[in-house]
One Martini backbone bead per residue (centre of mass of N, CA, C, O) as a GRO file, in nm:
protein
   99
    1UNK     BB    1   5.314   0.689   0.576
    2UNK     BB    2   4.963   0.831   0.602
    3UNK     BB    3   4.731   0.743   0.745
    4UNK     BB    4   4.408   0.728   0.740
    5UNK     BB    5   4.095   0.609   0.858
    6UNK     BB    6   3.952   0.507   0.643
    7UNK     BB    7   4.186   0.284   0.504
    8UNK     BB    8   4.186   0.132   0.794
    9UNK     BB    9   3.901   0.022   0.756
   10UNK     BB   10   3.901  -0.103   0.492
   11UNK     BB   11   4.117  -0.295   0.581
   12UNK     BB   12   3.981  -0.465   0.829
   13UNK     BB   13   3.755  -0.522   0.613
   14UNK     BB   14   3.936  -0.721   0.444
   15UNK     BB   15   4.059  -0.890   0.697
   16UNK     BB   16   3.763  -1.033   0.747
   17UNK     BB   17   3.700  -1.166   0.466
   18UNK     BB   18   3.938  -1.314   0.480
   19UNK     BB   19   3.915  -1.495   0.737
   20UNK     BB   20   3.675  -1.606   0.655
   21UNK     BB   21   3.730  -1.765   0.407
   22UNK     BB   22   4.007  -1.929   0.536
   23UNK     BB   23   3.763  -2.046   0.775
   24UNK     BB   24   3.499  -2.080   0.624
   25UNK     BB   25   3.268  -1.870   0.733
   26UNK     BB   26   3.122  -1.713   0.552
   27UNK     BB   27   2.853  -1.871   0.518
   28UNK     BB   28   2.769  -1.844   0.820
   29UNK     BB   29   2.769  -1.545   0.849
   30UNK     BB   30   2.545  -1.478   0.637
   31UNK     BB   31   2.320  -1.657   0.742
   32UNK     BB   32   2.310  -1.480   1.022
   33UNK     BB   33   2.285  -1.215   0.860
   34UNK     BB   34   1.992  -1.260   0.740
   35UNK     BB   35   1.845  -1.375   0.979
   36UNK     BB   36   1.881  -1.064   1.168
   37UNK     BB   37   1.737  -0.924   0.857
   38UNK     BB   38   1.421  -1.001   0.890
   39UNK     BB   39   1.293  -0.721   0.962
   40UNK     BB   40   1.384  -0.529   0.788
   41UNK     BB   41   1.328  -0.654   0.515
   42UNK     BB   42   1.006  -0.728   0.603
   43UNK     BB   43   0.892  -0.595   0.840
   44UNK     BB   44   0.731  -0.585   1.174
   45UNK     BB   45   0.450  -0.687   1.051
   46UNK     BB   46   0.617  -0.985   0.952
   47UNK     BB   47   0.791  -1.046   1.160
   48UNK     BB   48   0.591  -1.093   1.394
   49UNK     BB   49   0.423  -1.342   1.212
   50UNK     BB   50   0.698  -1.519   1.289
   51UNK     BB   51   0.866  -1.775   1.399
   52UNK     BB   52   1.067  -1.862   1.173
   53UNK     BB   53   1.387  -1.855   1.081
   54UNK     BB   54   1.604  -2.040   0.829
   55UNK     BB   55   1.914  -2.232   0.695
   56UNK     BB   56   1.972  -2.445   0.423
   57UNK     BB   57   2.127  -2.475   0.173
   58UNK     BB   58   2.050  -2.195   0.044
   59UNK     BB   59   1.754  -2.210   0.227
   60UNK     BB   60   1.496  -2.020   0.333
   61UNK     BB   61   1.319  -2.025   0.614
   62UNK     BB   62   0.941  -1.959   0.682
   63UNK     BB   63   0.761  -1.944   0.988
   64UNK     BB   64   0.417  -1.886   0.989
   65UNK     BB   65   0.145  -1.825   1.166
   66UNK     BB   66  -0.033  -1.800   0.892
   67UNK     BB   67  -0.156  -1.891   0.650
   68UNK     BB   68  -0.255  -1.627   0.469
   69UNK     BB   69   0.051  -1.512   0.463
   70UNK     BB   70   0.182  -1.744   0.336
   71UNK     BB   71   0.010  -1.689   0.077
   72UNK     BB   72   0.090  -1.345   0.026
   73UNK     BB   73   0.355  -1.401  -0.022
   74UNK     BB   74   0.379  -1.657  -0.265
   75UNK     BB   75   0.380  -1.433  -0.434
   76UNK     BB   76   0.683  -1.257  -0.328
   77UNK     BB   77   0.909  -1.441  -0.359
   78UNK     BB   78   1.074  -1.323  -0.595
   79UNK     BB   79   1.121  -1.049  -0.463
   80UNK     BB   80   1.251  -1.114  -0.205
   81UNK     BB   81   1.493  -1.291  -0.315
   82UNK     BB   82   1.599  -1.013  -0.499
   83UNK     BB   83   1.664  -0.861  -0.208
   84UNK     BB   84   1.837  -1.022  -0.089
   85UNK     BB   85   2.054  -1.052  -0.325
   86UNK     BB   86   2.127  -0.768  -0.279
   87UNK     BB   87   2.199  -0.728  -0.043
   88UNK     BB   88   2.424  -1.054  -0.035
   89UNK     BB   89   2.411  -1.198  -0.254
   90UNK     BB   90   2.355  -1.452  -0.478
   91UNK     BB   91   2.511  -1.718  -0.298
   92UNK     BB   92   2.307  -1.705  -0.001
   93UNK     BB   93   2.033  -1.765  -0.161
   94UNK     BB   94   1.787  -1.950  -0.365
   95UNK     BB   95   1.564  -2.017  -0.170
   96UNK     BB   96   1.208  -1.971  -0.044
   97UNK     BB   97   1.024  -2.120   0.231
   98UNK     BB   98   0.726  -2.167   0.366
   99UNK     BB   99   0.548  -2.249   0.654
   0.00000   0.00000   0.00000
């Protein structure tokens, strides 16, 4: 039987998935992956204005440079959130706290 390239990765892609998930690794490679795309999901302009990003029992911490960005991002959590969650998955975060 000969396989094509694409079947090929499609299996390769599935056989990291599982070895994620059965060496409990999945979560840690998620929160790794939102962290490393917080950039791209918000932007360069507030990408810049950021201190740290980081993530703790399914809650992404973003600590940013001034107040009044905290306060207008503060609207927009909720959009946020659902931005995440179609990108990464419902599991992956539940909560955004700005800081």
């Amino acid at each position: 039987m000969k396989h094509s390239k694409n079947d090929s990765a499609i299996h390769i892609s599935q056989a990291i998935q599982e070895l994620l998930k059965t060496q409990h690794l999945k979560p840690k490679f998620d929160e790794a992956n939102v962290v490393a795309s917080w950039e791209r999901m918000v932007g360069k302009a507030i990408a810049r204005r950021t201190k740290r990003v980081s993530i703790r029992n399914k809650v992404l911490f973003v600590e940013l440079v001034s107040p009044s960005l905290k306060n207008d991002l503060s609207y927009h959590k909720v959009q946020m959130l659902e931005l995440f969650r179609k990108e990464f998955g419902e599991g992956v975060i539940s909560e955004i706290i700005l800081m």
